[in-house]
N, C-alpha and C positions, 0 to 999 in steps of 0.2 A: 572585149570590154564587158562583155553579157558575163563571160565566166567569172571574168574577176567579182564585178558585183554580186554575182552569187556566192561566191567565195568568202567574200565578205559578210553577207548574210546570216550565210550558218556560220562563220566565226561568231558575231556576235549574237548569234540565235544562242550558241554553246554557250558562249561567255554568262550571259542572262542566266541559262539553265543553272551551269553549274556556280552563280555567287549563290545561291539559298543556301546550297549545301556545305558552301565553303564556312558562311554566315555560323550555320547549326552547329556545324563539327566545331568552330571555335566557341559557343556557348559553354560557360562550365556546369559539369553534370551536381546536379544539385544531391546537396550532402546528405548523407542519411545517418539517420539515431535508432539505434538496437533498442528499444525499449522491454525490457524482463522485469515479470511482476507473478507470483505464484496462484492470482484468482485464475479463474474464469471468461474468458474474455465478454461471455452472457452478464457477470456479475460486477464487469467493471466502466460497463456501459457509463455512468456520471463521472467518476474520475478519469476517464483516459480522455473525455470532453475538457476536463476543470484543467489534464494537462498540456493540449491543444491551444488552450486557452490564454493560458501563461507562455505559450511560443507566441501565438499573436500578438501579444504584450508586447514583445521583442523585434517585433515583425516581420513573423515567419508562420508562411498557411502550407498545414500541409495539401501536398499534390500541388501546390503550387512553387516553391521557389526551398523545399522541404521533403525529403519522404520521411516516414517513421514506420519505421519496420515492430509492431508487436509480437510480442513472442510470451504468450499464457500459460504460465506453466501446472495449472490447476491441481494447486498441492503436490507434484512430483518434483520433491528439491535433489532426487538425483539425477535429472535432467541438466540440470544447473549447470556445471562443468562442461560437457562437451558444449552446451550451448552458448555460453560465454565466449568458450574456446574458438568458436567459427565464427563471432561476429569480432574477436579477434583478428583472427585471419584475415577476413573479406576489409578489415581496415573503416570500421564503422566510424563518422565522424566525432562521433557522444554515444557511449555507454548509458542509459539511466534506468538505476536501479528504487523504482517508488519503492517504502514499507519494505525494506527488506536488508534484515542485515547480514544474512547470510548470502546475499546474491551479491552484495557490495564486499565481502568479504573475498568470491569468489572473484568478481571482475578486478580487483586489486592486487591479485596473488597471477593475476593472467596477461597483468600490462602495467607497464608505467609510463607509456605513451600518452596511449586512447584518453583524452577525456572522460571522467565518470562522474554522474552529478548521483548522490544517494539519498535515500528517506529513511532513515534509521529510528528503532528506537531508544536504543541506550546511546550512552559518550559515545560518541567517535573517537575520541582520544585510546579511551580503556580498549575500544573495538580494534586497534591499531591503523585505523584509516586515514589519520589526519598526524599533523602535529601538532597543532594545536586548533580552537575555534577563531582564534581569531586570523589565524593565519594558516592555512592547512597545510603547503609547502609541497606539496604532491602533484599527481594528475586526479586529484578525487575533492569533491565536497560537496554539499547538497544540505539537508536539511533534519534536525534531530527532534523528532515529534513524542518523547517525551514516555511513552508507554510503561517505562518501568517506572516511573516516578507515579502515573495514575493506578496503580495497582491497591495502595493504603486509599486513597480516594475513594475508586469504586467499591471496594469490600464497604466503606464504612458507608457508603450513599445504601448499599445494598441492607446492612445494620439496622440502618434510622427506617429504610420501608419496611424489613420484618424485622423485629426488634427479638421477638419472641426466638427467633429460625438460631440456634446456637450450634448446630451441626451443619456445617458446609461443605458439601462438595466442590471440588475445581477440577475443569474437564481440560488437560493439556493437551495438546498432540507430542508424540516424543518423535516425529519424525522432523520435525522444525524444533531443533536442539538449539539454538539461540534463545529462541522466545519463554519454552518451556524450562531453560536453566533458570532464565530470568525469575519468571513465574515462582520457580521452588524455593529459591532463593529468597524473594523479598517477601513472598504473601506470609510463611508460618509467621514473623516477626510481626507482622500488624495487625493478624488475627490474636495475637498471646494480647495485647495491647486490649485487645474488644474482647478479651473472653471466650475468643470463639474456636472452634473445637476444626482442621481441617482434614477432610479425605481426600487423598489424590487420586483420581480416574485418568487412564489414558486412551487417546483413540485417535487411529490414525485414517480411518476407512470408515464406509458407512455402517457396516456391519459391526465396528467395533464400538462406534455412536451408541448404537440399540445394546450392546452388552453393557458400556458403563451406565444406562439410563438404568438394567435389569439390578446392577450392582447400587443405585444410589436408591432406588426404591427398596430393594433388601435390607442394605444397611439404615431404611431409615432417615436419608438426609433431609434436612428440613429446608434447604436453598441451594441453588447453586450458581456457581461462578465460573465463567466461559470463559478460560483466557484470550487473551489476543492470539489470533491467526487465522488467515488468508481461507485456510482448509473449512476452518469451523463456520465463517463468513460465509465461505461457498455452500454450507449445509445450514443455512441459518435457519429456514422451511424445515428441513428433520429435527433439529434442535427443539424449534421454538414449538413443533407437533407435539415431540414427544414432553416436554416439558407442561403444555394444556394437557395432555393426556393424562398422567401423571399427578397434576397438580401441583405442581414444584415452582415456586418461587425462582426467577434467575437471571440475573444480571450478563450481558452482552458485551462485548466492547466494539461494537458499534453502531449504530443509529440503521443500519440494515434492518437486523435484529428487531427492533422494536415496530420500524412500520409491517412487517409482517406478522406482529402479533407478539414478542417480546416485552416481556416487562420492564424492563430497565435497561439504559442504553450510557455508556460515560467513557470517553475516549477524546482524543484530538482529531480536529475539525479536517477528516483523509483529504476532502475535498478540494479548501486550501493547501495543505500539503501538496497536490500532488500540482497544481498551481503554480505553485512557487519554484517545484520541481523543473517543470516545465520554463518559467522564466530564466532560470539560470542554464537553462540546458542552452536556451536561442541567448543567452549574453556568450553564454561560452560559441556559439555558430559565429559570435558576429566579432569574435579576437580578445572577449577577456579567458585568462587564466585561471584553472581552478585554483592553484595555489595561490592568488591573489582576491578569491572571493570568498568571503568568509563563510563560519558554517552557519545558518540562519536555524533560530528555535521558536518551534511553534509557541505562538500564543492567542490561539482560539479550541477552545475548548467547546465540545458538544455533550450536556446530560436531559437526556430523552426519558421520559416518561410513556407508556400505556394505559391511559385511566380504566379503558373501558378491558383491558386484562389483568388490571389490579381489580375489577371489580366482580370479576369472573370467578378470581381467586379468594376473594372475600377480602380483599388487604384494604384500609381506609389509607388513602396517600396522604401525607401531613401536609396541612397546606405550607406551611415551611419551606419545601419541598418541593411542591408544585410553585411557589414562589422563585424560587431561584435555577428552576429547568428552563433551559431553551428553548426546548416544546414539550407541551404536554398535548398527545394523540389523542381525541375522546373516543 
């Protein structure tokens, strides 16, 4: 009688033990998001919060019921490929590629399963991503924030602060060939519009920053213009040094740029972007379609002022100007 009772005992002693385990093993392991972005992961500290923030929207935290796997690829876009290729593999829940349309090109060409929510800035359509915006019909959609359309914008914000400055340099990187096509593309056409005269500089490395700055000083240029990219972003400090040093006039594309001492700042609002980003990525966790969410276009826009580096540089900022900025830095 004693043994059976004990018998019984650690039967159910076991039983106890082993429901936790049993409990655990049937929990589903929670989904993960490859997230690939070409900054710095130091430089992306505010957005990769703004797109957290937009999962919690959906309600999903990471580390809790969420993982999100970063992956900073700091200006090396030929990283790209094999890194796509293995969150491939590994069968990531959502693809999302913020600001990048060369990473959305990549993840597209690598799967037409996976989920990929993107941050572009030209068509999606022209980019062959989608079929169309209102209906993308794919496994891809995300959000079109507009940067080649701000290019005639910021040159001419950059115009009306030095009116005088008719020799403009533009500092591309030629190793982010998307942005930099763009850039050659639409800027000569809205500079012929204003008069203005441009020089192309390129530079992909920090060393090559310091030669186009030795070339815009040579030749003379009276302003310059930074185009959009991740790379230039991450050397906004080098830029916006050599630029005080210098004394050169220069427009940013984006608000980085100017609180560190930048003059001029005009671009769409990355922060929402990357928000919104984020939102659609947790609607896609929780059973909608990318082909059934449409492509969303940004409409908040950021033009940043520096009074107290317009004032360094001798530039009077037209109140006009200071009228219609979002902020003006003193």
């Amino acid at each position: 009688m004693l043994d059976l009772r004990r018998r019984e005992f650690i039967t159910l002693l076991g039983g106890a033990a082993a429901w936790p385990l049993a409990a655990y093993a049937q929990q589903p392991a929670m989904p993960v998001i490859g997230l690939v972005h070409s900054r710095s992961a130091e430089a992306a500290t505010r957005i990769a919060g703004a797109f957290r923030k937009g999962l919690n929207e959906t309600g999903y935290v990471e580390g809790q019921n969420v993982t999100v796997q970063y992956h900073w690829l700091e200006g090396q876009f030929d990283r790209l490929p094999a890194l796509i290729a293995d969150l491939v593999r590994r069968r990531v829940a959502v693809i999302a590629t913020p600001a990048g349309n060369y990473a959305a090109q990549v993840a597209k060409a690598a799967t037409a399963t996976i989920p990929i929510v993107f941050g572009v800035s030209e068509d999606p359509v022209k980019l062959g991503l989608v079929d169309s915006l209102a209906r993308p019909g794919g496994n891809l959609t995300g959000i079109n924030f507009f940067v080649t359309e701000l290019t005639a914008k910021r040159l001419a914000l950059l115009h009306e602060l030095v009116p005088r400055a008719v020799r403009i340099a533009v500092l591309v990187n030629p190793a982010n060939v998307p942005a930099t096509e763009s850039t050659l593309r639409d800027i000569p056409e809205a500079a012929r519009g204003m008069g203005l005269q441009i020089q192309v500089l390129k530079a992909s490395t920090r060393s090559e920053i310091e030669a186009a700055f030795a070339t815009l000083v040579r030749d003379h240029a009276e302003a310059l213009y930074v185009a959009g990219d991740a790379f230039f972003t991450s050397r906004r400090v080098q830029l916006v040094t050599l630029a005080a040093t210098n004394r050169v006039p220069a427009s940013y594309p984006s608000r980085e740029a100017v609180e560190v001492g930048g003059l001029m700042g005009y671009a769409t609002d990355r922060v929402d972007m990357w928000r919104q980003v984020g939102a659609y990525t947790g609607q896609i966790l929780k059973g909608a379609k990318p082909a059934d969410l449409p492509v969303l276009q940004s409409t908040k826009f950021e033009f940043v002022i520096n009074l107290q580096t317009a004032r360094t540089l001798g530039i009077e900022v037209p109140l006009t100007l200071q009228a219609i900025a979002d902020e003006v830095i003193e």
